[in-house]
MIDOSE-1310 file (N, C-alpha, C; in nm, 2 decimals, decimal comma, always signed):
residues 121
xxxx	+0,08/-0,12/+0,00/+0,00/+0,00/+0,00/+0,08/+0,13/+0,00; +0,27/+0,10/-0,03/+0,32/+0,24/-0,03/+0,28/+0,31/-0,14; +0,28/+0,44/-0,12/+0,21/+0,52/-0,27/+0,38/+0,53/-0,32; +0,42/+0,59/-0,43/+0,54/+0,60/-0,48/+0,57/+0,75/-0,47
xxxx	+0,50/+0,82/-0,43/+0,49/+0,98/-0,43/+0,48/+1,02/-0,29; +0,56/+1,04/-0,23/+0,56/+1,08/-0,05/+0,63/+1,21/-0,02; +0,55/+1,35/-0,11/+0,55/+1,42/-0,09/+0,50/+1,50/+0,03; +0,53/+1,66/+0,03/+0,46/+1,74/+0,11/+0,31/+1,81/+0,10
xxxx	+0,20/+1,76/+0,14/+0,09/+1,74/+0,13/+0,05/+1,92/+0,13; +0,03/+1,98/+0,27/+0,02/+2,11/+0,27/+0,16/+2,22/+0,34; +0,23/+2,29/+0,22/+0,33/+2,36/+0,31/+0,29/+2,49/+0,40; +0,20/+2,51/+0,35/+0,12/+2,61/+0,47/+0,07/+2,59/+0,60
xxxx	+0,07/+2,45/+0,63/+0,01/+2,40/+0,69/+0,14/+2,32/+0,81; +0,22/+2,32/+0,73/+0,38/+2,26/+0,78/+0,45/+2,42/+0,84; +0,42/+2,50/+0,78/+0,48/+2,61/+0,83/+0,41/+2,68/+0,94; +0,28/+2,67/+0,99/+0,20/+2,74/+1,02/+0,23/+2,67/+1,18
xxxx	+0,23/+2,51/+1,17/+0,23/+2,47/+1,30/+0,41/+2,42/+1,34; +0,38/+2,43/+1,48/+0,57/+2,39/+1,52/+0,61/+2,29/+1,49; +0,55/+2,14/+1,48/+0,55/+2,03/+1,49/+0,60/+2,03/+1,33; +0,69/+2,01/+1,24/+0,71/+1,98/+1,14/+0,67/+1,87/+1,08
xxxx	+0,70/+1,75/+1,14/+0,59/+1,67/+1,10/+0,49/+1,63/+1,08; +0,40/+1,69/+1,07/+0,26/+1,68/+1,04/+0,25/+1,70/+0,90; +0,17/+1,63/+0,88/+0,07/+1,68/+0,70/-0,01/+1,70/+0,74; -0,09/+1,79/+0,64/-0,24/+1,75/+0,61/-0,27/+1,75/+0,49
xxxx	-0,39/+1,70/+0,44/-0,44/+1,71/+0,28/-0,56/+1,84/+0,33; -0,54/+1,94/+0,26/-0,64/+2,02/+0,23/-0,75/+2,03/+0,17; -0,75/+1,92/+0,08/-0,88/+1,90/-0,02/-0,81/+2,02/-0,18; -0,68/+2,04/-0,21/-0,64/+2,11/-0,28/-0,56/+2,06/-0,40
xxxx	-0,71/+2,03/-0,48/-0,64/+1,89/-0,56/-0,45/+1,97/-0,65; -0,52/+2,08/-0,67/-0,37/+2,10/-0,76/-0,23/+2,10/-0,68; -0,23/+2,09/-0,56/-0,06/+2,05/-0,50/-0,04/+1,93/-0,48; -0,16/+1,83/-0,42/-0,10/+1,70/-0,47/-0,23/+1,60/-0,47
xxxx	-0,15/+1,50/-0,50/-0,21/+1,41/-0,54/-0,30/+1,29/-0,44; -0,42/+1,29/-0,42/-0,46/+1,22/-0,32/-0,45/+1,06/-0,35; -0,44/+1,04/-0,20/-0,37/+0,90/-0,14/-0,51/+0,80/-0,10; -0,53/+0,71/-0,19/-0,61/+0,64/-0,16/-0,59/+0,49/-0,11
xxxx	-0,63/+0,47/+0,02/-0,61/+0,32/+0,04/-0,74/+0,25/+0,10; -0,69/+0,08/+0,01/-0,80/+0,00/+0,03/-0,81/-0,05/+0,17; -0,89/-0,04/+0,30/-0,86/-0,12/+0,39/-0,97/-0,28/+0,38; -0,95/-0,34/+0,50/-0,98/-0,41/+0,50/-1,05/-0,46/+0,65
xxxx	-1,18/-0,50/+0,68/-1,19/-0,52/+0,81/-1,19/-0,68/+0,85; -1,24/-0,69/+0,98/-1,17/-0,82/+1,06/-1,30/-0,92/+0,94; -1,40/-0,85/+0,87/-1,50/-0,93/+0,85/-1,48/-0,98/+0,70; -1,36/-0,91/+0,64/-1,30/-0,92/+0,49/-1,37/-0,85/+0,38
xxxx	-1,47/-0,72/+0,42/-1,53/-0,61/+0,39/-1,39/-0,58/+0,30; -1,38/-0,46/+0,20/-1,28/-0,40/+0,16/-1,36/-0,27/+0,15; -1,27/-0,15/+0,21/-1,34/-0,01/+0,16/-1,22/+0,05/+0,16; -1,24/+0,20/+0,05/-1,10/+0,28/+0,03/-1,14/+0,35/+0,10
xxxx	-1,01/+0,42/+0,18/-1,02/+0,54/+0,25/-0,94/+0,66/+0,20; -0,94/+0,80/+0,22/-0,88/+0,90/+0,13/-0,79/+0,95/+0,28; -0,66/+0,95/+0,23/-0,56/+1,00/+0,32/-0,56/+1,16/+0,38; -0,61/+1,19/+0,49/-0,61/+1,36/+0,53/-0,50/+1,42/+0,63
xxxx	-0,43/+1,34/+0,69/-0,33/+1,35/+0,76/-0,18/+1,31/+0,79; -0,08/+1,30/+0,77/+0,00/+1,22/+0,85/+0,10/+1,31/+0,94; +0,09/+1,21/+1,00/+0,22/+1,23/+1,17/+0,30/+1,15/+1,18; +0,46/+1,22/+1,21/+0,57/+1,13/+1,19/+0,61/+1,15/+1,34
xxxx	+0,71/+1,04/+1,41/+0,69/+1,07/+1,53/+0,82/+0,95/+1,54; +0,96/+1,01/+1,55/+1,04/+0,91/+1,53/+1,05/+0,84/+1,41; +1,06/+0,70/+1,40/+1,06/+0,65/+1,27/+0,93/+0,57/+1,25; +0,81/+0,61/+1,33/+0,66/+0,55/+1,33/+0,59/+0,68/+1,26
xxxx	+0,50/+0,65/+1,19/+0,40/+0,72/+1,14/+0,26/+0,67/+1,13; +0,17/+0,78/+1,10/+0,07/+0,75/+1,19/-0,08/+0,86/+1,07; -0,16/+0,77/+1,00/-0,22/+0,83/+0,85/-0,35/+0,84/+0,97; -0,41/+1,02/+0,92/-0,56/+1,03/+0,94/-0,64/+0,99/+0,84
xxxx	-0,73/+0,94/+0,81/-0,76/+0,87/+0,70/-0,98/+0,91/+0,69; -1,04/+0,95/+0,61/-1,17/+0,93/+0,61/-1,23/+0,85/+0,48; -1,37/+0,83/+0,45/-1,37/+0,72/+0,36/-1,38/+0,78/+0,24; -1,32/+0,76/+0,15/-1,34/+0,81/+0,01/-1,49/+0,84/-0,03
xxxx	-1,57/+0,72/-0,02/-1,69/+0,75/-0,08/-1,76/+0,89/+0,05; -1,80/+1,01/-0,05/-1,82/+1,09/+0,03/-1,97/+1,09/+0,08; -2,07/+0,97/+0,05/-2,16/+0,96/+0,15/-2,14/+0,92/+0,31; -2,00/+0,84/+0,29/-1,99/+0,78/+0,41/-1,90/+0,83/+0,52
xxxx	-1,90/+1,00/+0,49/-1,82/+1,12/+0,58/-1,93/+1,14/+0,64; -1,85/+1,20/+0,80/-1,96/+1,21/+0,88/-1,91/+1,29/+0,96; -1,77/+1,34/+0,93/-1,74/+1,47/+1,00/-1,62/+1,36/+1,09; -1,55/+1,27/+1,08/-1,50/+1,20/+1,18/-1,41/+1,15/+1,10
xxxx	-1,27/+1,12/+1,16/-1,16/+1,06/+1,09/-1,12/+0,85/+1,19; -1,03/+0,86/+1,12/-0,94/+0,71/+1,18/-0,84/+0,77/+1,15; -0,76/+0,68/+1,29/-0,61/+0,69/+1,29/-0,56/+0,55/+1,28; -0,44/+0,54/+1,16/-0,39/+0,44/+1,14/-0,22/+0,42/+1,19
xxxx	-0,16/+0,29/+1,22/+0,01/+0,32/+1,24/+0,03/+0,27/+1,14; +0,20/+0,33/+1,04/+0,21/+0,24/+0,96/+0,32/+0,12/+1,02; +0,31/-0,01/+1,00/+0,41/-0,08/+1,06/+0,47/-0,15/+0,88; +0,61/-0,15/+0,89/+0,69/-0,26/+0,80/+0,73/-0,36/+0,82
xxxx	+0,69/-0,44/+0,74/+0,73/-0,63/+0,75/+0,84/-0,64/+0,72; +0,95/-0,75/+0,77/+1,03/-0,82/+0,73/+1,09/-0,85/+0,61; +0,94/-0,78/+0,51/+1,01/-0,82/+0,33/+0,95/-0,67/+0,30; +0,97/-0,60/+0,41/+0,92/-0,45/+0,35/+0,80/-0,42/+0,29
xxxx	+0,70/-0,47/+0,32/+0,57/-0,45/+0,30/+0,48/-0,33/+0,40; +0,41/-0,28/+0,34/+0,37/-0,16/+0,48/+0,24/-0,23/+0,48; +0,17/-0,20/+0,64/+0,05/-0,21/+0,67/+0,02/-0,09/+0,77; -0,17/-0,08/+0,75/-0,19/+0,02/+0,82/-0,26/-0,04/+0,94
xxxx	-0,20/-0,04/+1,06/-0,28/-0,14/+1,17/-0,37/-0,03/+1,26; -0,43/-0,08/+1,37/-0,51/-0,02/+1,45/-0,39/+0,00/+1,61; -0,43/+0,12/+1,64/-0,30/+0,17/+1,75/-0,39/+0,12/+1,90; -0,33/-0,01/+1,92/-0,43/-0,09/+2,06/-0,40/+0,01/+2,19
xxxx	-0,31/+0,07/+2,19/-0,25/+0,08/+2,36/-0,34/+0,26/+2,33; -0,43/+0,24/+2,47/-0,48/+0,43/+2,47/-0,45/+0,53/+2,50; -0,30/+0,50/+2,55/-0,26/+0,64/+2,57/-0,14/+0,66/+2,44; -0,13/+0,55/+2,37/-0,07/+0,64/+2,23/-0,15/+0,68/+2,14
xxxx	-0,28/+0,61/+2,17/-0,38/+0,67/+2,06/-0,45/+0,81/+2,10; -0,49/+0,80/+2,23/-0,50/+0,99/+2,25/-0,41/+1,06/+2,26; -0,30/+1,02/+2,26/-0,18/+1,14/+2,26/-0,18/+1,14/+2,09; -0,18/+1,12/+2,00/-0,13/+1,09/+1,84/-0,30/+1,20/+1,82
xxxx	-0,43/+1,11/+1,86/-0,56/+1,18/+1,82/-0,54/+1,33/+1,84; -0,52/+1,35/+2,00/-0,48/+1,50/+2,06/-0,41/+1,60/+1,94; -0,27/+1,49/+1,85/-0,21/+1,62/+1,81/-0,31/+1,62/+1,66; -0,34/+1,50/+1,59/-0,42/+1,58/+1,50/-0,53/+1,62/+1,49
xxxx	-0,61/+1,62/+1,61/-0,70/+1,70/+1,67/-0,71/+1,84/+1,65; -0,55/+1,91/+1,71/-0,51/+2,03/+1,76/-0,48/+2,08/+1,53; -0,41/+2,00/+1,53/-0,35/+2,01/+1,38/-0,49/+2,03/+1,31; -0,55/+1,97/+1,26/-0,73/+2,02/+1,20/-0,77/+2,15/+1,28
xxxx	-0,70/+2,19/+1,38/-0,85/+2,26/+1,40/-0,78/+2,43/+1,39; -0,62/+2,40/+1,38/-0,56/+2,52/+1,32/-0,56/+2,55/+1,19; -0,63/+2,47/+1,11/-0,67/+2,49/+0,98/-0,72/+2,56/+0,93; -0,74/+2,70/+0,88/-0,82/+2,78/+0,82/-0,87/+2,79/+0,65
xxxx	-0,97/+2,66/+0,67/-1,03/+2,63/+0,55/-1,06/+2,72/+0,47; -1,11/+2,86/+0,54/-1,18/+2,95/+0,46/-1,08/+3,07/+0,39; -0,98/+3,06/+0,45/-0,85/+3,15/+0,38/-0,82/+3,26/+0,46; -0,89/+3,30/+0,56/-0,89/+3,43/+0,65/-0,78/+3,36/+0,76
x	-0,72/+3,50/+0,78/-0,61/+3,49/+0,92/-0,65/+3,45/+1,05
């Protein structure tokens, strides 16, 4: 599921906040190119999701993700970790332990909500 393009998503958005590591996707199709992944659930469902975030945090990273099909937005994201296999394969797993998952939610929490969609200061 690596995309070949692991570019900088928003540089306004990289400059704006301290944390360098962050992305976000702005919905701004002409800077880049949106990141679509198939997941998959415990029930063998497959649905794509559209990549809106990432957070790097050491050498773990960590995708905000909502569902592509835009009936099935609800105003709510998922957070994914990416982990690498042994033959270098990536997967996007679910983050079990809760205080890494509210600390990771917390920061792209904070990161969306310094976003000024509408273009004003």
């Amino acid at each position: 599921m690596r995309t070949e393009d692991e570019k900088d998503i928003n540089k306004d958005l990289e400059n704006k906040n301290e944390n360098k590591d962050f992305e976000e996707n702005d919905g701004d199709e002409e800077y880049f190119d949106t990141e679509i992944y198939t997941l998959t659930d415990e029930d063998g469902a497959e649905e794509d999701y559209e990549l809106i975030g990432k957070y790097m945090e050491g050498d773990v990273t960590y995708n905000a993700l909502i569902p592509a099909d835009e009936s099935k937005q609800n105003g709510e994201y998922i957070i994914l970790r990416r982990e690498v296999d042994e033959n270098g394969d990536v997967y996007l797993v679910t983050i079990d332990d809760d205080e890494e998952f509210d600390r990771i939610a917390d920061i792209f929490d904070d990161s969306f909500n310094d976003v000024d969609y509408d273009g004003a200061e």
